[in-house]
C-alpha positions in Angstrom: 0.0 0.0 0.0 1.7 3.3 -1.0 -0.3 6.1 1.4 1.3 9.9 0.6 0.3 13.3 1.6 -0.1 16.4 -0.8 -1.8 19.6 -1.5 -4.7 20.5 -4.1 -4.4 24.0 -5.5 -8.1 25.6 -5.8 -8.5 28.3 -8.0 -8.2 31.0 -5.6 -4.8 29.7 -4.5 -5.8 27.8 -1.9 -3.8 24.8 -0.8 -6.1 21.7 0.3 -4.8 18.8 2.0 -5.2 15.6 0.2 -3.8 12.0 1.8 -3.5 9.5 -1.6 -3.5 5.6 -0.4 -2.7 3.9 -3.9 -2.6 0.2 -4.5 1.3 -1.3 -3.7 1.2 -3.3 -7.3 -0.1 -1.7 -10.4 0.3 -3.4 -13.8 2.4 -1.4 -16.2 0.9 0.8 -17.9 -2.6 0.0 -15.9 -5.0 2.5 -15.4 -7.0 3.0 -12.5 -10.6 4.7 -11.2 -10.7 7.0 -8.3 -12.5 7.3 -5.4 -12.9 11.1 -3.4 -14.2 11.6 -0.2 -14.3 15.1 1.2 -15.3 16.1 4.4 -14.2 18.9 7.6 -13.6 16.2 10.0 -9.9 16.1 9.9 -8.3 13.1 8.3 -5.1 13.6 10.6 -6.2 13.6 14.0 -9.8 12.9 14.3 -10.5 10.6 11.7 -6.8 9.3 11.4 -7.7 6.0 12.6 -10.9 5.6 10.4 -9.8 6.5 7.4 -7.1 3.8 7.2 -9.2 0.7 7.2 -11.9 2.2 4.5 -9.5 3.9 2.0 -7.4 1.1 2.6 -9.7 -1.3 1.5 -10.6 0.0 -1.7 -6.9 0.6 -2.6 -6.3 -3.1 -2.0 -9.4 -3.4 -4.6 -8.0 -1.7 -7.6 -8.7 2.2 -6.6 -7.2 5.1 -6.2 -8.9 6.5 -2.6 -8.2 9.8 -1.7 -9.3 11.9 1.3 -9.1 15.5 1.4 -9.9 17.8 4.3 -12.6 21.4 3.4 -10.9 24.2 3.1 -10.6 25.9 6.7 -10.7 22.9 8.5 -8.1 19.9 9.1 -4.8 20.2 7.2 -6.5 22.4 4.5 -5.9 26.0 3.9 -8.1 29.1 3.6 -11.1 29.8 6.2 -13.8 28.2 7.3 -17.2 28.3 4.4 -19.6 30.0 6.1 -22.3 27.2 6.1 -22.2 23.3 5.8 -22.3 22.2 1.9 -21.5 25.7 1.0 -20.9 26.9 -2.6 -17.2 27.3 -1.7 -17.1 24.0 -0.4 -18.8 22.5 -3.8 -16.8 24.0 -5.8 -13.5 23.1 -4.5 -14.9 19.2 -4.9 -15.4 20.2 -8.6 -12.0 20.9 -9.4 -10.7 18.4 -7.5 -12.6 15.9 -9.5 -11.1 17.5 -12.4 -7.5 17.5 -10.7 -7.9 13.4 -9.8 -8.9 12.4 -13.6 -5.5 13.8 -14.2 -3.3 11.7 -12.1 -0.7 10.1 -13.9 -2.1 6.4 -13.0 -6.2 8.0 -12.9 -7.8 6.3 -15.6 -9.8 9.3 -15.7 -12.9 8.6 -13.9 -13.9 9.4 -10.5 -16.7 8.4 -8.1 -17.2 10.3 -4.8 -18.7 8.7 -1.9 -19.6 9.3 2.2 -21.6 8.9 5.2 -23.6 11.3 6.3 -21.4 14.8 5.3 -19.6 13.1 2.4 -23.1 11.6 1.2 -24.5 14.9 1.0 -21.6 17.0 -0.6 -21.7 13.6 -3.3 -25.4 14.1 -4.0 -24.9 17.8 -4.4 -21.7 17.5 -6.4 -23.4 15.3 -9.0 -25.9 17.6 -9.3 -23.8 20.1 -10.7 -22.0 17.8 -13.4 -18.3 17.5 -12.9 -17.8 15.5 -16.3 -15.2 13.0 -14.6 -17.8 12.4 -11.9 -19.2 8.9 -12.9 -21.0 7.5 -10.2 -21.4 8.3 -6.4 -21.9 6.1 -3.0 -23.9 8.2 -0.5 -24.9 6.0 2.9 -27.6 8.5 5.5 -28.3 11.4 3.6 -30.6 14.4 3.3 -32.6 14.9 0.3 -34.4 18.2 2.2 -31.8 19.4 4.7 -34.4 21.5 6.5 -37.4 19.2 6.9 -34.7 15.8 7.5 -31.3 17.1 9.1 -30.0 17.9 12.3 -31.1 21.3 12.5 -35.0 21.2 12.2 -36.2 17.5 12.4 -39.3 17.5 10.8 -39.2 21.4 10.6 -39.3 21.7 14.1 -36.0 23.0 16.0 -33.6 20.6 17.2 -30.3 20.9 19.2 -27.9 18.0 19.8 -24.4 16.7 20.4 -23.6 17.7 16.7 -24.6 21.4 16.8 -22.0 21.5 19.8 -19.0 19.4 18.0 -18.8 21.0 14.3 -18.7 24.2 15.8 -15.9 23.5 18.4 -13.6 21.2 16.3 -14.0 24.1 13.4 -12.3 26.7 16.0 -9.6 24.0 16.3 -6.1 24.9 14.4 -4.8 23.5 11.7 -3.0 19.9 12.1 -0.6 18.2 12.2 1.5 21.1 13.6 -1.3 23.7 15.4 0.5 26.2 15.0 -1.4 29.4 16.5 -0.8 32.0 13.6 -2.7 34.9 12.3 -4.3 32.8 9.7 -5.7 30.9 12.8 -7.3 33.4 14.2 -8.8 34.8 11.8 -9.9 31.7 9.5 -10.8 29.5 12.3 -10.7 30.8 15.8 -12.8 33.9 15.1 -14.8 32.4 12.3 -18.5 33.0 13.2 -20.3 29.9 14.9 -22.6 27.9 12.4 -25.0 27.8 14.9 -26.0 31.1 14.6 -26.1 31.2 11.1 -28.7 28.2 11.4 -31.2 29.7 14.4 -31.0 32.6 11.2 -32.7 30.1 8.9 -35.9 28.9 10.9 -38.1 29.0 7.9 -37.8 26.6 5.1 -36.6 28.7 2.1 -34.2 28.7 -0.4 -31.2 28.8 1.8 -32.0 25.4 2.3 -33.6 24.3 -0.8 -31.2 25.1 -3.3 -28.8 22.7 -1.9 -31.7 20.0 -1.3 -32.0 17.2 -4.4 -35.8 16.5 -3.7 -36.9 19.8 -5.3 -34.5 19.2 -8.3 -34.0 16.0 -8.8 -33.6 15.9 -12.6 -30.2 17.5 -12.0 -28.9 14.1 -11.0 -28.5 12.3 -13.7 -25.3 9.4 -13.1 -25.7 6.2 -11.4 -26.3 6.4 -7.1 -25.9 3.7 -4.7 -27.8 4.7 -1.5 -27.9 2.8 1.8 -30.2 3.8 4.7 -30.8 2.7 7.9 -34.2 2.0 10.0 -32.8 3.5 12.8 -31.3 6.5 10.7 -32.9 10.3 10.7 -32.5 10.3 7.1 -34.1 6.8 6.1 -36.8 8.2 4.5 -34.4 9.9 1.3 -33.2 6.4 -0.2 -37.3 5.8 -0.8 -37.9 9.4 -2.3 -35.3 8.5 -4.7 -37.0 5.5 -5.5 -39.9 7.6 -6.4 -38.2 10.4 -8.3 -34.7 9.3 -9.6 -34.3 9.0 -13.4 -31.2 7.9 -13.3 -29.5 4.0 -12.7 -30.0 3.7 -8.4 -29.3 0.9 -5.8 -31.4 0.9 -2.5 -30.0 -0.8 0.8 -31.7 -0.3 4.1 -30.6 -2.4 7.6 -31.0 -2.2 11.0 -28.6 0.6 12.0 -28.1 3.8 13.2 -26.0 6.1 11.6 -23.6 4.0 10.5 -21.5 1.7 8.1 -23.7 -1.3 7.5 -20.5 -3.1 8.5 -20.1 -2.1 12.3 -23.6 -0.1 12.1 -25.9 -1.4 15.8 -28.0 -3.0 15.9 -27.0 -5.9 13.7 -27.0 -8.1 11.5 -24.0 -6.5 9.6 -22.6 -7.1 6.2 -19.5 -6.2 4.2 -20.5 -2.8 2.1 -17.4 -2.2 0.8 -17.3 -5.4 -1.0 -20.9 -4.5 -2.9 -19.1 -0.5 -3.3 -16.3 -1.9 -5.0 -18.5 -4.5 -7.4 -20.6 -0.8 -7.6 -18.1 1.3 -8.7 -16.0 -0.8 -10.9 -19.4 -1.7 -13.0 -19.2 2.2 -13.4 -16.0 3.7 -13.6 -14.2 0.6 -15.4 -15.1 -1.5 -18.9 -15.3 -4.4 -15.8 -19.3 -4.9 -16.2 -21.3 -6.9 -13.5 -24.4 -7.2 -12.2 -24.3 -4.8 -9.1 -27.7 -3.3 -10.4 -29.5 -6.5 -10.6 -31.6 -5.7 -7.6 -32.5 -2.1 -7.0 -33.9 -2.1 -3.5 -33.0 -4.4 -0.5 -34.9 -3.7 3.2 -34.5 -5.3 6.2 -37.6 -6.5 7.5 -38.4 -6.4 11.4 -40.2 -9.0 13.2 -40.9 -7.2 15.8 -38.2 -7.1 18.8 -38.8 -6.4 22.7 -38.8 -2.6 24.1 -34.2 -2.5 24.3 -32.1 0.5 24.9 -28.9 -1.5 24.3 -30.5 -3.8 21.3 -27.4 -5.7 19.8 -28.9 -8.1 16.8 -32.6 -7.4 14.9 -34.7 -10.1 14.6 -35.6 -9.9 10.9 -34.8 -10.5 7.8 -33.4 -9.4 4.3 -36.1 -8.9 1.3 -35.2 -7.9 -2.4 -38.3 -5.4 -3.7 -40.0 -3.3 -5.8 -40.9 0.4 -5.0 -43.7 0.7 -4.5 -43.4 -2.9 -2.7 -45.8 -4.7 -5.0 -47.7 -6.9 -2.7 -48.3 -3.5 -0.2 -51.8 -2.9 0.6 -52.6 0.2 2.9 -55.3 0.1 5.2 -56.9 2.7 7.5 -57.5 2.6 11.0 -59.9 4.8 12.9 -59.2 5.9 16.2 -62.3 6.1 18.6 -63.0 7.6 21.5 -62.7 5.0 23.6 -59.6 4.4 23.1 -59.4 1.3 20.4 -58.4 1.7 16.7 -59.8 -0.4 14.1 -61.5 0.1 10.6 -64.6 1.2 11.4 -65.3 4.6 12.0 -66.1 6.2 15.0 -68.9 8.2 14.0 -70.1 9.8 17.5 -69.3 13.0 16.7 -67.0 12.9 19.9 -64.2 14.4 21.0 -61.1 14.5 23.5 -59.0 16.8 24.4 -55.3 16.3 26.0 -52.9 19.2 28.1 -49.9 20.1 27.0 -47.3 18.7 28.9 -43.9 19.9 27.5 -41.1 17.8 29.3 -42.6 14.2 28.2 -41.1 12.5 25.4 -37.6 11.8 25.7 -37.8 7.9 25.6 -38.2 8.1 22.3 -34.9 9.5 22.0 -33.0 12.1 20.5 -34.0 11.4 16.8 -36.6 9.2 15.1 -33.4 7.0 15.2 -32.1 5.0 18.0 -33.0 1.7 19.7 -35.4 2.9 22.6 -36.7 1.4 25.7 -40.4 1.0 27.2 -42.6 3.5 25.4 -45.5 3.3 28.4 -44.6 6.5 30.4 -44.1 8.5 27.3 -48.0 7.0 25.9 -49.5 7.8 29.7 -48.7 11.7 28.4 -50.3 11.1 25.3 -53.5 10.5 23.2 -53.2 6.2 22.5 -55.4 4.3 20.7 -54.8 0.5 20.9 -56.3 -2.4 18.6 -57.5 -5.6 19.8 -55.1 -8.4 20.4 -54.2 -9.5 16.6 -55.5 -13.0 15.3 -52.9 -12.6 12.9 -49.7 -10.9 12.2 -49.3 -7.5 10.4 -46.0 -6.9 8.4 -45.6 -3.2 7.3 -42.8 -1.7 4.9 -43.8 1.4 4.2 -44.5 4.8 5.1 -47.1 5.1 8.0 -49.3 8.4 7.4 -51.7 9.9 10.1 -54.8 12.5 9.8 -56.2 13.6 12.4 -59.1 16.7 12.7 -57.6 18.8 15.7 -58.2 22.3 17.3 -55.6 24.2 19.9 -56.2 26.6 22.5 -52.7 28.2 21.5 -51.4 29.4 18.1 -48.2 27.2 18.0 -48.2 23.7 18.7 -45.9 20.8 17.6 -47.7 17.7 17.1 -46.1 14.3 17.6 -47.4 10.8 16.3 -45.9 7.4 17.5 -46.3 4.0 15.8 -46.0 1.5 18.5 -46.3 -2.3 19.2 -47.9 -3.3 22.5 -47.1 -6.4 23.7 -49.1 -9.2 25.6 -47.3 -8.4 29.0 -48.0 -4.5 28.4 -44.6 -3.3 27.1 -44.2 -1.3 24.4 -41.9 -0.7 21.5 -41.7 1.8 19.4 -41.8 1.3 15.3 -41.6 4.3 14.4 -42.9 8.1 14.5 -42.9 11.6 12.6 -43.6 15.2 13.8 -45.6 18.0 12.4 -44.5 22.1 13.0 -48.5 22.3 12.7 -47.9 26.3 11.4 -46.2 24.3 8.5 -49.8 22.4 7.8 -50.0 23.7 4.6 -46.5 24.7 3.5 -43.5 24.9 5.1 -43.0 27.6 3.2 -45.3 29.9 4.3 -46.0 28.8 7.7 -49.3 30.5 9.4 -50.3 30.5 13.2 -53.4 28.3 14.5 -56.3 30.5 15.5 -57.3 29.2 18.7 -60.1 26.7 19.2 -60.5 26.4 15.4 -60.5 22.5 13.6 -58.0 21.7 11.3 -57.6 18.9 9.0 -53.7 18.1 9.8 -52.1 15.6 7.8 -48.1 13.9 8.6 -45.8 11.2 7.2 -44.4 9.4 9.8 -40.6 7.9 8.7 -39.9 4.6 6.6 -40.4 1.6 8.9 -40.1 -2.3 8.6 -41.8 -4.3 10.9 -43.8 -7.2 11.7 -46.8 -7.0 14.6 -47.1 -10.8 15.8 -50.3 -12.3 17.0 -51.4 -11.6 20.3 -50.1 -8.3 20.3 -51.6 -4.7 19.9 -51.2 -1.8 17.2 -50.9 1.4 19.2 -50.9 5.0 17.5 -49.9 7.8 20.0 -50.5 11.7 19.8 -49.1 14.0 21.4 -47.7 17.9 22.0 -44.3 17.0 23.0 -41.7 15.2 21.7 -38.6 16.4 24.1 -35.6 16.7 23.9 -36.1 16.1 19.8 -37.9 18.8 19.4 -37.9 22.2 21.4 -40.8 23.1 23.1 -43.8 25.2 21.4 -44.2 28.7 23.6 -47.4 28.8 25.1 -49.2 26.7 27.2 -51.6 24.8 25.5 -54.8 22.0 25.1 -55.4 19.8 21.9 -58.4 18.5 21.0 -59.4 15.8 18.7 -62.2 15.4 16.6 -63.2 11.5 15.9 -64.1 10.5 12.3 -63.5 10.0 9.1 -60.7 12.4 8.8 -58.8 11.1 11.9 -57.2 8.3 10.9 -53.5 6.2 10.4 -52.4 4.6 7.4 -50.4 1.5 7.5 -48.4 -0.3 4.6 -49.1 -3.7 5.0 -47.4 -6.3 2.7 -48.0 -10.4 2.4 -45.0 -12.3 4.5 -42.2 -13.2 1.0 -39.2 -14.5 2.7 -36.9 -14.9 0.3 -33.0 -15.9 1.0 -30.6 -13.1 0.4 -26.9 -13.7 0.8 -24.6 -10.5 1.8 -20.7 -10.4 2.3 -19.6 -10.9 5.9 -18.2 -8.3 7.3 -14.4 -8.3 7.2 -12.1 -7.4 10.2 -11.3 -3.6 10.0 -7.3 -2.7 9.0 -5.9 -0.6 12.0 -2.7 1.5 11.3 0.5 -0.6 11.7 1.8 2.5 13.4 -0.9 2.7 15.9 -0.9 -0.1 19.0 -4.6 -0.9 20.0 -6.2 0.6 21.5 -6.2 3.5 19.4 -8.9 5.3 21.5 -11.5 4.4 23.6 -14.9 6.5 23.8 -17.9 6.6 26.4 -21.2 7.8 27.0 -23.6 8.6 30.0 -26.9 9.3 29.5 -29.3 11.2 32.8 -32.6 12.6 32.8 -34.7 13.4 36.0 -37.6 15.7 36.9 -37.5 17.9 39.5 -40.0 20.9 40.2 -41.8 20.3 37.1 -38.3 20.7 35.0 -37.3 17.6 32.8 -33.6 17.6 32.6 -31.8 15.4 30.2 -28.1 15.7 30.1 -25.6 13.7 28.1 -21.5 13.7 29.1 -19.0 11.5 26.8 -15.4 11.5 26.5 -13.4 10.3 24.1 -9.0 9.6 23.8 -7.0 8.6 20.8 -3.7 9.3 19.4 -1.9 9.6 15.7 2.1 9.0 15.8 2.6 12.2 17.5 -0.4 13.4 19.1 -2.2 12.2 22.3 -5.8 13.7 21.9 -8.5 13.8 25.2 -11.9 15.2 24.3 -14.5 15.6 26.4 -19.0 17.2 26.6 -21.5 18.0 28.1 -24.9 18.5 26.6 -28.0 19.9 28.7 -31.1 20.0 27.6 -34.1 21.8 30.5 -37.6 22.3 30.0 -40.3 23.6 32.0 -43.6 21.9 32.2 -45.1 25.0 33.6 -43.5 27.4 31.6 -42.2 25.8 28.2 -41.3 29.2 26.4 -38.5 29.5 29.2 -36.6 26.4 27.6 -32.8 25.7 27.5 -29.8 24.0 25.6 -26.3 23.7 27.0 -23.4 22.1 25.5 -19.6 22.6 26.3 -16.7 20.9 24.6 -13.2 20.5 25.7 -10.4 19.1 23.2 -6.7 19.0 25.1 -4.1 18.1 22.6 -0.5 16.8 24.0 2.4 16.0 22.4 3.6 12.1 23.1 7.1 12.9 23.1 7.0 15.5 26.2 3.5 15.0 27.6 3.0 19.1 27.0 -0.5 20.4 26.5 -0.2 22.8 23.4 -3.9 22.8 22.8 -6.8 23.1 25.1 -9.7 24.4 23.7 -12.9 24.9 25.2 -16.2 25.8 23.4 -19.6 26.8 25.2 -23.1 27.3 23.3 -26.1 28.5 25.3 -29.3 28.4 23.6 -32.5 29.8 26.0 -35.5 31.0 25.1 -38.4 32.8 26.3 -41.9 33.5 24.2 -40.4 35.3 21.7 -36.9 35.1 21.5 -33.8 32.9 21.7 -30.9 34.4 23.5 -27.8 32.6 22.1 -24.1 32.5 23.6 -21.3 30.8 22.3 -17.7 31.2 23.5 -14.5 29.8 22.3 -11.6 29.7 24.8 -8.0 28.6 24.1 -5.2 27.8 26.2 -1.7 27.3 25.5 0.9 25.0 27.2 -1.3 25.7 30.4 -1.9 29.6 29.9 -4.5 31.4 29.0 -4.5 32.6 25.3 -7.7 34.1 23.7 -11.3 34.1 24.2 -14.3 34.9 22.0 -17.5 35.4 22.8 -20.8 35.5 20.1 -24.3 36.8 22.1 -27.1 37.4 20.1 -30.8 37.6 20.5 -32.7 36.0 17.8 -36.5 36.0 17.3 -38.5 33.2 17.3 -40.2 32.6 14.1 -42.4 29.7 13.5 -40.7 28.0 16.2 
């Protein structure tokens, strides 16, 4: 394996850094594709040791892999873009295309691939045609980055553990030396916090649409492979590209979170690389095959127990169709009493349910995942429960709910839940959506409720797999709260809803077609030769407690790794506080502490310390963030960002 380091000239002069891994053996004369993936998350301290064992791999496979680092962030020159996926940042990834074609062993054609950041920047480079751009790999991405990312999850406001580390490892210096230069300070240190930029943007509008495939999809036009996961905020993109996408696609969607379907949890895993390599050489070499023989695989669910810590899915793998051909969708009518079946409640009855803002949080932080016992979320929440099933129900799909519903208040979030109760009374969620209800008819124009007025309100919940087993009960579960996923509507509030007709939820049910799919086992990840396991160890703690009629959730990890000459510690703190009595006065916390030593002499030259406070009251949010660096021990600089935004929609 030949692995070198060099720099990309942009057009503006700016150097980024590029690390080459190259295949040890090349035939003379031989000519081979390459694969890009670009990203801000530092290839040469925090992702050293990931890199190697993906890049690796497809080096070993008859590619040129490269990884390159944004500009402003990493090894790279220039500043920080001012925005995720900006034009800058899109750009650059054009001519580097161009520059890779051009190697001396490049046999001209390139394919670009990610996770999650380097899916999206794929996706939104194709759409602008680099002509050596062939194909692209893009695994949990956003085809609508305001309704399905991790700023506004279903156009409602959302703060987590991300908002707080992009913004603190972009104020870090520049590796491998961190050397604390003007440049720094001005590019990086000082650069203005993304957060704010994003509280900026709480409408949907072209800001965010312009860089969003699903309202211009005809501008990809070369071959995508997309994998998803069922426990994955973005799962529902891979099946709106089934819809819409003109152009040659492959669908995968496990079990996971967000993550590589080899490592992703829960299980069962499979080797990904092998079907990206079989992918991309069908596309960027005369080396046909039949990667695109089956366009959509799914992991079906059969149903697992209520598990925090779930390790293996029960389940299995199905090749389909989109629309899954044997998929019938059939309605089911909540009543008043409580049940849910297909007849229609009629009455003319209604009930109505308080707003109690600091319930939710068992459902986690995303529609993502694996969560534990759904009852004392459902005891805060409209439920409506069938009778025990004769038979069992196997849904792959995209659950829908209506429901007619008036508000005492003029902003309200509404939450639905697709749950399976079992026998013994436990209860597991399947899956769930929200609805910003000003955003009921476009999320473009959002518009205020006028109290005590019925609306029709209509909602997706996200792609699901699953299979409801006899004996046990199909719960839907509405409520006003979905914390801490979503922040807390303003005001106080009742819902009511109206039974009929028009309240209802969808289900797409399919017949049981087991079929027997074979995937690659996962192989054993490469670590560096260089690095001695372990290479860095990570944990997590998660709290919450009420106290006072305050839901607290808080969230502390730490993380410690090392490259040849670095020992890195990070460590943070998220707080999340909400106030059943008062839910405008709502709060986010998060501070982030990176300490970078040298191994040779055990000195600290970095320690750098980022805080963002996000509280709000009725109208406004009242942001902080600080940056704060230390030197060998001593204080250095400080900067400090307060602003007072006004809530809009939100």
């Amino acid at each position: 394996m030949n692995i070198h380091q060099t720099f990309l000239k942009m057009k503006d002069g700016v150097k980024l850094s590029a690390t080459i891994y190259e295949p040890k053996v090349v035939e003379k004369n031989a000519k081979l594709p390459v694969l890009l993936e670009l990203l801000p998350y530092r290839k040469d301290d925090s992702f050293y040791a990931r890199d190697y064992p993906l890049h690796t791999y497809f080096a070993k496979h008859g590619f040129i892999s490269v990884k390159v680092d944004i500009r402003g962030t990493g090894s790279s020159e220039g500043a920080l873009p001012d925005r995720e996926y900006s034009d800058a940042e899109i750009n650059d990834a054009i001519v580097i295309i161009d520059q890779l074609s051009k190697l001396p062993n490049s046999n001209k054609n390139v394919g670009m691939w990610g996770i999650s950041w380097g899916g999206f920047n794929s996706i939104m480079t194709g759409m602008r045609h680099p002509p050596a751009l062939k194909a692209v790999l893009a695994a949990h991405v956003s085809d609508d980055i305001y309704h399905d990312d991790v700023h506004y999850s279903d156009g409602c406001l959302h703060f987590d553990w991300y908002n707080l580390e992009i913004d603190h490892e972009n104020g870090l210096p520049k590796s491998p030396k961190y050397e604390l230069d003007k440049d720094y300070f001005k590019n990086r240190f000082e650069a203005y916090p993304w957060v704010l930029t994003y509280l900026k943007q709480q409408r949907d509008s072209d800001f965010w649409r312009k860089k969003s495939l699903r309202y211009q999809p005809e501008k990809l036009d070369i071959p995508c492979y997309v994998i998803g996961g069922l426990l994955d905020g973005y799962r529902d993109t891979p099946i709106r590209m089934l819809g819409y996408l003109k152009s040659p696609l492959k669908v995968e969607i496990g079990p996971w979170n967000h993550s590589w379907p080899d490592n992703g949890a829960p299980g069962p895993n499979y080797e990904w690389r092998a079907n990206a390599c079989k992918f991309f050489k069908h596309w960027l070499t005369d080396q046909k095959n039949d990667c695109m023989q089956n366009k959509f695989l799914v992991f079906v669910r059969t149903g697992n127990e209520p598990n925090a810590y779930l390790k293996q899915t029960p389940g299995y793998w199905r090749h389909c169709d989109w629309p899954v051909s044997d998929t019938k969708t059939k309605t089911y009518y909540p009543h008043k009493t409580g049940s849910l079946d297909q007849s229609i409640d009629d009455s003319g009855k209604s009930s109505a349910l308080d707003f109690n803002a600091s319930t939710g949080h068992h459902a986690g932080f995303w529609w993502g995942e694996p969560t534990d016992d759904m009852s004392e979320d459902d005891a805060f929440s409209f439920t409506f429960d069938t009778k025990p099933l004769q038979n069992k129900v196997e849904i792959i799909g995209i659950p829908k709910v209506s429901i007619d519903a008036s508000c005492t208040a003029p902003q309200a979030t509404f939450t639905a839940r697709l749950e399976d109760v079992f026998p013994d009374g436990r209860v597991s969620l399947v899956t769930g959506g929200l609805l910003n209800a000003s955003q009921r008819e476009s999320s473009l124009k959002p518009e205020y409720m006028e109290p005590g007025k019925k609306y029709k309100l209509e909602w997706p919940m996200h792609f699901t797999t699953w299979t409801f087993k006899p004996g046990h009960k199909i719960r839907l579960a509405i409520s006003n709260s979905q914390f801490p996923m979503a922040w807390p509507s303003p005001q106080n509030l009742s819902s009511t809803i109206y039974f009929g007709d028009s309240t209802s939820v969808t289900l797409p049910e399919t017949n049981t077609n087991r079929q027997l799919v074979r995937l690659p086992i996962p192989e054993t990840r490469a670590s560096r030769p260089a690095l001695k396991p372990p290479v860095e160890t990570d944990s997590v703690k998660i709290e919450e407690g009420l106290e006072n009629n305050d839901m607290t959730w808080r969230e502390t990890a730490c993380r410690e790794y090392h490259t040849q000459d670095w020992s890195y510690k990070t460590s943070r703190l998220l707080k999340h506080k909400v106030s059943a009595v008062h839910p405008a006065n709502s709060l986010f916390n998060g501070n982030m502490e990176t300490r970078i030593s040298s191994r040779k002499s055990g000195a600290c030259k970095i320690d750098l310390t980022t805080d963002i406070k996000v509280e709000s009251d009725k109208d406004y949010f009242n942001v902080t963030v600080s940056r704060n660096l230390k030197s060998l021990g001593k204080p250095l600089a400080k900067k400090t960002w307060t602003e007072k935004i006004k809530r809009d929609f939100q």
